[in-house]
C-alpha positions as CSV (number, residue, x, y, z in Angstrom):
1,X,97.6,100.1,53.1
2,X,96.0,96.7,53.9
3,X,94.2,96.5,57.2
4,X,96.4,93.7,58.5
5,X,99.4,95.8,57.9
6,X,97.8,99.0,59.3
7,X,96.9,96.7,62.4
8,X,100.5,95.7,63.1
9,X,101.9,99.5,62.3
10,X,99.5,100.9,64.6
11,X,100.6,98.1,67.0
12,X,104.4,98.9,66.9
13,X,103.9,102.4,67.3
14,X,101.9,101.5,70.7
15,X,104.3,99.0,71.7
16,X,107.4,101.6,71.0
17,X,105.4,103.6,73.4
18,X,105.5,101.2,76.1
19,X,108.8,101.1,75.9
20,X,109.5,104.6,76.1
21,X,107.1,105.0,79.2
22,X,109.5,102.1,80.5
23,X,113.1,103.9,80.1
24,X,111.3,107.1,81.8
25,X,110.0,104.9,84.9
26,X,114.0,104.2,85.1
27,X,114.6,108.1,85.4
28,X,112.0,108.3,88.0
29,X,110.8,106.8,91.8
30,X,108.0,104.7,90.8
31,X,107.1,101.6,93.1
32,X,107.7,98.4,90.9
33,X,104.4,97.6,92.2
34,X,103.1,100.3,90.0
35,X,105.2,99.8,87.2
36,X,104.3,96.1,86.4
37,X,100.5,97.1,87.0
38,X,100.8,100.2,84.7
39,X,103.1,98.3,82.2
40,X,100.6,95.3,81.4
41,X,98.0,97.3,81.6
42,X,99.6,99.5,78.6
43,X,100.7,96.4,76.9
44,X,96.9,95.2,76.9
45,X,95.8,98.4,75.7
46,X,98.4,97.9,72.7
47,X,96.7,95.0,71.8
48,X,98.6,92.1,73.5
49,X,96.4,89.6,74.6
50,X,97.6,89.3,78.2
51,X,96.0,87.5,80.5
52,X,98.4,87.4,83.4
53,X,101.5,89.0,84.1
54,X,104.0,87.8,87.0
55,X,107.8,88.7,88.0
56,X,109.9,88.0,91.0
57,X,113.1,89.2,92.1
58,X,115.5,88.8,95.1
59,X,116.0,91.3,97.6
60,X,118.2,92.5,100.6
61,X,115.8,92.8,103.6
62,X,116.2,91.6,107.4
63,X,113.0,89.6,106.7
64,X,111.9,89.2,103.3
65,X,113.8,86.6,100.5
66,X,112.2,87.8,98.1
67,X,109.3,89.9,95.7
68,X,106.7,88.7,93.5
69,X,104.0,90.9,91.9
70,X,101.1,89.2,90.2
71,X,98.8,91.4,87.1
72,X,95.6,90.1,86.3
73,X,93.3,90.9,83.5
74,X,89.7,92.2,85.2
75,X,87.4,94.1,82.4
76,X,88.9,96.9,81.5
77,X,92.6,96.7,83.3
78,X,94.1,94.5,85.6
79,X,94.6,93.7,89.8
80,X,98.5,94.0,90.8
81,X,99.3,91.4,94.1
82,X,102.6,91.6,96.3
83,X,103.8,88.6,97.7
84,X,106.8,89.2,100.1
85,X,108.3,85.5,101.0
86,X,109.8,85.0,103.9
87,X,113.6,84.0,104.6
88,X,113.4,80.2,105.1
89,X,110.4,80.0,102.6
90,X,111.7,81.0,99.7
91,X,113.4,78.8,97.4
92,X,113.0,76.0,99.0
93,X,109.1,74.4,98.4
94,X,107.5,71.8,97.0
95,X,105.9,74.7,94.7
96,X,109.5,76.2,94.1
97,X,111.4,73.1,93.1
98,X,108.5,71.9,90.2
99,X,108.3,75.6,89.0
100,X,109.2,76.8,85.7
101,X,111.6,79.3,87.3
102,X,113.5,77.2,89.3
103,X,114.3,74.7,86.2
104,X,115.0,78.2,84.2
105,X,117.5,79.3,87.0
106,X,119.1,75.9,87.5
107,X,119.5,75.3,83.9
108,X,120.5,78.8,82.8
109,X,118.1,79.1,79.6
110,X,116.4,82.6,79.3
111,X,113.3,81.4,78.6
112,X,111.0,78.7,78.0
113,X,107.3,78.5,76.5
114,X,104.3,76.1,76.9
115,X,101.3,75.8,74.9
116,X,98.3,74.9,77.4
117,X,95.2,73.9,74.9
118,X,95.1,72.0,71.7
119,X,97.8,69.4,69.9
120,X,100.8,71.0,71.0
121,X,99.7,71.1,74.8
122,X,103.1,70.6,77.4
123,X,101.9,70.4,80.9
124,X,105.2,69.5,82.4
125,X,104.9,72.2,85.5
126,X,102.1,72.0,87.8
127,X,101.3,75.5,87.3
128,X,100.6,75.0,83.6
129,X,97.7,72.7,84.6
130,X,96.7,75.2,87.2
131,X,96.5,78.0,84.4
132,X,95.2,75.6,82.1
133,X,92.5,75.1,84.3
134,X,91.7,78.5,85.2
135,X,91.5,79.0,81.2
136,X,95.1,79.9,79.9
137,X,96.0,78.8,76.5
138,X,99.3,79.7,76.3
139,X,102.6,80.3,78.7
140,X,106.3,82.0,78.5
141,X,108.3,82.0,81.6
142,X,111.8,84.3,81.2
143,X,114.7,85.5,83.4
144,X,116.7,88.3,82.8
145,X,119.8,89.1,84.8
146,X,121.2,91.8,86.2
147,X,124.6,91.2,84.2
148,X,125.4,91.9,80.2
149,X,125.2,89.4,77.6
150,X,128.7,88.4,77.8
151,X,129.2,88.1,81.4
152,X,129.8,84.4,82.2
153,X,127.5,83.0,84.1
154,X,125.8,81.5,86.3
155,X,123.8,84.1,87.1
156,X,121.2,84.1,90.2
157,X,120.6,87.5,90.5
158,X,118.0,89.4,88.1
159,X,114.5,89.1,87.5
160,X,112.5,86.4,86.2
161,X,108.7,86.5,84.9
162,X,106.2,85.1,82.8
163,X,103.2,86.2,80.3
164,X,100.2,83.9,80.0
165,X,97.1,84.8,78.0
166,X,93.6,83.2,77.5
167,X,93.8,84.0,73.5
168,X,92.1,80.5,71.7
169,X,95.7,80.1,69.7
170,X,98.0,81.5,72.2
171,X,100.0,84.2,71.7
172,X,101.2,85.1,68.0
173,X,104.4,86.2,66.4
174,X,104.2,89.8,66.7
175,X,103.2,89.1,70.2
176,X,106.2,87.0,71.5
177,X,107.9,89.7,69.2
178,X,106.6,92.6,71.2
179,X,107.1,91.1,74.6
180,X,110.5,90.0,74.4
181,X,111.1,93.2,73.7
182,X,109.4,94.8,76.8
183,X,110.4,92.5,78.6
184,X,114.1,93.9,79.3
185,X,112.9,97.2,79.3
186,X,110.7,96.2,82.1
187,X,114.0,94.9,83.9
188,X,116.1,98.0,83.5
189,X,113.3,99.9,85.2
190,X,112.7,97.3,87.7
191,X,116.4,97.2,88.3
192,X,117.1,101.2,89.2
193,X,113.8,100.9,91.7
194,X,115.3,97.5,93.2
195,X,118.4,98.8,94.0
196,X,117.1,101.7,95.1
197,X,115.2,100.6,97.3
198,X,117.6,97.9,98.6
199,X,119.3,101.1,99.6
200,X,116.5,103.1,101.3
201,X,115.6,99.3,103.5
202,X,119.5,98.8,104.5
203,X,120.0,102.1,105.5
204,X,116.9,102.2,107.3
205,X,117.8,98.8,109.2
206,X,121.0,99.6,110.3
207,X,120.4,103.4,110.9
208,X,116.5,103.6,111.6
209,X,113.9,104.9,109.3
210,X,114.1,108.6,109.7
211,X,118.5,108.8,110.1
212,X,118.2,106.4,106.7
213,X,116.1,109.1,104.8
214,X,118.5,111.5,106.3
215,X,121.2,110.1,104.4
216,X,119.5,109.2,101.1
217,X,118.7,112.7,101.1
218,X,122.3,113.9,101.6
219,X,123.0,114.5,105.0
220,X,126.3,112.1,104.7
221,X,129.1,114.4,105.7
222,X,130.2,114.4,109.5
223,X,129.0,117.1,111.1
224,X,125.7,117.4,108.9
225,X,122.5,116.9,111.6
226,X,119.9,118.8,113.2
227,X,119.0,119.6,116.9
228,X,115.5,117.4,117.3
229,X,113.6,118.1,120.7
230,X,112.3,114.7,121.9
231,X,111.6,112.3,124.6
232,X,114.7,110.1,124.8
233,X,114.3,106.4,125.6
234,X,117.4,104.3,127.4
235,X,116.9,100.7,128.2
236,X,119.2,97.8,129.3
237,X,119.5,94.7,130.0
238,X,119.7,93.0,133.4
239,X,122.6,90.5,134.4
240,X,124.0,90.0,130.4
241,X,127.0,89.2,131.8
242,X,126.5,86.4,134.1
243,X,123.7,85.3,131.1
244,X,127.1,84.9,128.7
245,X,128.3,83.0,131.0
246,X,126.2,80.8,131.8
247,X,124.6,79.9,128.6
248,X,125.6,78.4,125.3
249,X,126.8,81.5,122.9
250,X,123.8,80.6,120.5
251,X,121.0,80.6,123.3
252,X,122.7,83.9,124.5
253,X,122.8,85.8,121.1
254,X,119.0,83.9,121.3
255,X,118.2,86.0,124.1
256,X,119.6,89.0,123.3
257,X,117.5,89.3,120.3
258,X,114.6,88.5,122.5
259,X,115.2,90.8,124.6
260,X,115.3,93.6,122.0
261,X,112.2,92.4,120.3
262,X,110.3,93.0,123.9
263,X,112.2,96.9,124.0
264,X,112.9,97.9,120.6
265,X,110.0,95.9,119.1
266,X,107.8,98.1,121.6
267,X,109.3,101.3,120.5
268,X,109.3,100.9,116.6
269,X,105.8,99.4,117.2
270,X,104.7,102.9,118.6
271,X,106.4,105.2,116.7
272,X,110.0,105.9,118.1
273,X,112.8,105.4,116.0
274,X,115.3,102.9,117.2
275,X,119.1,104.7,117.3
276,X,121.2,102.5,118.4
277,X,121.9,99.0,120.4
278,X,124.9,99.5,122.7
279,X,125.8,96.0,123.6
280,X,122.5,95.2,125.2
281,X,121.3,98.8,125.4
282,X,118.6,100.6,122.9
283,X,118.8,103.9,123.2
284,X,115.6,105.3,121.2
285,X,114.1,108.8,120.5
286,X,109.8,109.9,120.0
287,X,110.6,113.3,118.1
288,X,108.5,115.9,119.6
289,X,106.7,117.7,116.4
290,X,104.7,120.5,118.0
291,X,107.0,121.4,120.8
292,X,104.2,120.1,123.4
293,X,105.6,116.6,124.7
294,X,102.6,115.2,125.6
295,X,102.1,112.9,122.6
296,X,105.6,111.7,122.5
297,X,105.9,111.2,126.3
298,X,102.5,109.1,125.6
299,X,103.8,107.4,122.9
300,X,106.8,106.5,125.1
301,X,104.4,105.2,128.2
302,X,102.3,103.0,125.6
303,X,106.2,101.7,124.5
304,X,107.1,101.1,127.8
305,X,103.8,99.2,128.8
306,X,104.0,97.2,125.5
307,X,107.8,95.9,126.3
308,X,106.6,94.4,129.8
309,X,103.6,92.8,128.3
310,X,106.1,91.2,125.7
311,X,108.7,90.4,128.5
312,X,106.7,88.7,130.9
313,X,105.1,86.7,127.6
314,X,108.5,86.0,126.9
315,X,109.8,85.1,130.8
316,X,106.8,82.6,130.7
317,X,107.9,80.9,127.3
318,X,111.5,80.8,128.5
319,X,110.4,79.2,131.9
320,X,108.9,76.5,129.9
321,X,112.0,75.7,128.7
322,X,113.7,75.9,132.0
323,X,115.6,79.2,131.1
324,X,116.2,81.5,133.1
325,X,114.2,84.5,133.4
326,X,115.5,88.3,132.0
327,X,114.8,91.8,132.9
328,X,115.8,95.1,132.2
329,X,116.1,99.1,133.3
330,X,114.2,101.6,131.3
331,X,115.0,105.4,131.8
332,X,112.7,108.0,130.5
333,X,113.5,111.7,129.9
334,X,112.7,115.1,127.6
335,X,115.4,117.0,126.3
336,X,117.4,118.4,123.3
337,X,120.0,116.1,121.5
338,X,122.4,116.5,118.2
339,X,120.6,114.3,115.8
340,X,123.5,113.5,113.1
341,X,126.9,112.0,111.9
342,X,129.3,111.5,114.1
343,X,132.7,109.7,114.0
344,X,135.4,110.4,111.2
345,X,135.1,110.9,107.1
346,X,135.8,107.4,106.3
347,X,133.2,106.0,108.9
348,X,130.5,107.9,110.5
349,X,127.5,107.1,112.6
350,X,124.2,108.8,112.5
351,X,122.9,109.4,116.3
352,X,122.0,111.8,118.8
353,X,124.7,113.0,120.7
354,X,124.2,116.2,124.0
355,X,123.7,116.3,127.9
356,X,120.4,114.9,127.5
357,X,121.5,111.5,125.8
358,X,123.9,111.5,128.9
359,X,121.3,112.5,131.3
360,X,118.9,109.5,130.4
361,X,121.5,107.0,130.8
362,X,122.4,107.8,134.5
363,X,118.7,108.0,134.9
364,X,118.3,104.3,133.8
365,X,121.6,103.4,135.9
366,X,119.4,104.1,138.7
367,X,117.0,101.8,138.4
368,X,119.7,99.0,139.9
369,X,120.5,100.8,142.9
370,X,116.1,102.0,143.4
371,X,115.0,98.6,142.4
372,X,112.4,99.8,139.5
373,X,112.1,98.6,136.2
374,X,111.3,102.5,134.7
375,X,112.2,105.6,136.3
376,X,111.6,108.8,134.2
377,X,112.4,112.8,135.0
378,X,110.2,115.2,136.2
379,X,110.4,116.6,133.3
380,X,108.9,113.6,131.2
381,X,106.5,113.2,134.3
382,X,105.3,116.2,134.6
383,X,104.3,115.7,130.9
384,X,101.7,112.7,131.2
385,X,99.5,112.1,133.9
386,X,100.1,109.2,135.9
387,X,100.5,108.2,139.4
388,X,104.3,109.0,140.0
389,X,106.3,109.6,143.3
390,X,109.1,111.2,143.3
391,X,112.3,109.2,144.4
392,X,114.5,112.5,144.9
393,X,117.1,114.4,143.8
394,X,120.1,112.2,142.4
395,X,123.7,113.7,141.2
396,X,124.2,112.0,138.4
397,X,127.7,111.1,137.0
398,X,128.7,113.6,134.5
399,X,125.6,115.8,135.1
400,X,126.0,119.4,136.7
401,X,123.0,119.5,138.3
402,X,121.4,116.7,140.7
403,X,118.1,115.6,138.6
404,X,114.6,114.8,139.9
405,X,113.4,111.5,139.2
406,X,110.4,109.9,139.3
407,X,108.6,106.4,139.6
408,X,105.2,104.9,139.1
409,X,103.3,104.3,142.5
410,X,103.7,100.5,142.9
């Protein structure tokens, strides 16, 4: 056999095994950060002269547009980079609009290639002269949709990418050959791990992090839950009403959503998982893991001190603005709750439900009527040491028992 031909046999049998290593990454729960890193990596190592390797996709998250990861050839492999572009930020540059991808998008071609060096040199996109200049010779950017070949189009939703290598000559036949190929295996892998986790960051928006794995993991019939021992976190909102009234619906939903970045911001910053927002409410657990509260209740005092820093930063920015100013009622308490779905088959909600979810609210109703901002049990109290006073025994509406509660010394 001729050692060109041996060369390009050997080549197709490592190329057929990228692909297969591709459809298996489908099958599995690799990151896609890992799979473009290993899958240029293996193309290199089957003797495609890649120099850099780049794809980009869309996703579904509360603060990211959108996903790029970046391969670079180093010595003997390559460095992956994530770039996570914000909503706003995406699309919508200089950068964006002169980019191969957008004028692939907008004009609906699947791909398009540009030698960098030498007679045939087309340096119509700034980033050609930018790879040029870092040494590039040659350039194919590509989308691939999420649709099948005979699905009219447009189509907006997919992934698009691009090879570049630093070969003098560019990239030959058997090469474009080869990653054309890949190239929508690389997509169907990419797609399964996309949508799944499109799934896993929606569920943990809308149901927290921990209720969200809950599901994923099965726990999706009413009834199916667990009971969780934790410190249980209630906070609302001062005055919303007379705030709605008073202020334009946009600069009230405005404040709103300030408000819960000073609460629920604090919480999720130290740990807790966020349950729900009732109207203006957060109710909020710190799962107690060892059955000794001390770390959660500590966790929930550092929460608590972290949303009053970030309210009266916030009160000050909104004076500014002549605004007026917002508070809130925190209630703190230790108890066992019903951590799962409620509601009916055809629309449940995952939350903690028992006496002690009850318990904490009445103990936060109290702050109105005893003028603190926080009042905890004596339970929680007892399990931290600070300087509380007690404020007495209060019945509490619905609750058997009158409860102690306690304050922080002023």
């Amino acid at each position: 056999m001729p050692e060109n031909e041996a060369g390009t046999t050997t080549g197709s049998i490592l190329i057929d095994g990228v692909a297969d290593w591709l459809m298996s990454q489908a099958l599995g729960e690799a990151d896609v950060h890992d799979i473009v890193g290993s899958c240029c990596d293996r193309l290199l190592a089957a003797g495609i002269p890649l120099w850099r390797g780049f794809v980009s996709f869309r996703i579904l998250h509360p603060k990211f547009a959108s996903v790029s990861i970046i391969w670079r050839r180093e010595e003997r492999s390559g460095s992956v980079e994530r770039i996570e572009t914000l909503h706003g930020e995406a699309f919508t540059s200089d950068d964006w609009r002169q980019s191969p991808m957008n004028h692939i998008l907008s004009t609906q071609i699947p791909f398009l290639r540009r030698r960098l060096t030498g007679e045939e040199a087309l340096l119509d996109f700034p980033v050609c002269r930018d790879l040029r200049d870092q040494g590039a010779t040659d350039y194919v950017a590509w989308m691939i949709p999420f649709a099948r070949d005979d699905e009219p189009g447009p189509h907006l939703d997919g992934v698009i990418g691009s090879w570049a290598t630093d070969r003098p000559g560019g990239f030959s036949d058997r090469d474009m050959r080869s990653l054309l190929r890949i190239q929508r295996r690389l997509v169907v892998s990419l797609k399964v791990q996309i949508k799944q986790q499109i799934a896993s960051t929606v569920l943990a928006t809308y149901l927290g992090m921990d209720a969200g794995r809950q599901v994923l993991e099965g726990q999706i019939r009413r009834g199916d839950g667990e009971m969780v021992h934790a410190v249980i976190w209630y906070s609302d909102m001062r005055d919303s009403t007379h705030l709605a009234d008073t202020l334009p619906a946009e600069e009230f939903l405005k404040t709103v959503n300030s408000y819960f970045e000073c609460t629920a911001g604090a919480v999720l910053a130290h740990g807790g998982e966020v349950l729900r927002f009732i109207g203006d409410a957060v109710l909020a657990i710190f799962p107690i893991r060892d059955g000794d509260p001390k770390s959660a209740c500590e966790l929930a005092m550092a929460a608590a001190r972290d949303a009053e820093g970030r309210l009266d930063a916030l009160n000050e920015e909104r004076a500014s603005r002549k605004l007026p100013s917002i508070d809130y009622g925190l209630g703190l308490h230790v108890g066992d709750v019903m951590f799962g779905n409620i509601g009916v088959p055809e629309r449940l909600e995952f939350s903690v439900i028992g006496p002690a979810a009850n318990e904490v609210a009445r103990i936060e109703s109290l702050t109105k009527t005893l003028g603190r901002r926080t009042l905890a049990s004596a339970e929680f109290a007892r399990a931290v040491s600070r300087d509380w006073e007690s404020t007495g025994e209060h019945a509490l509406k619905g609750v058997g028992e009158p409860l102690e509660v306690m304050a922080l010394k002023s």
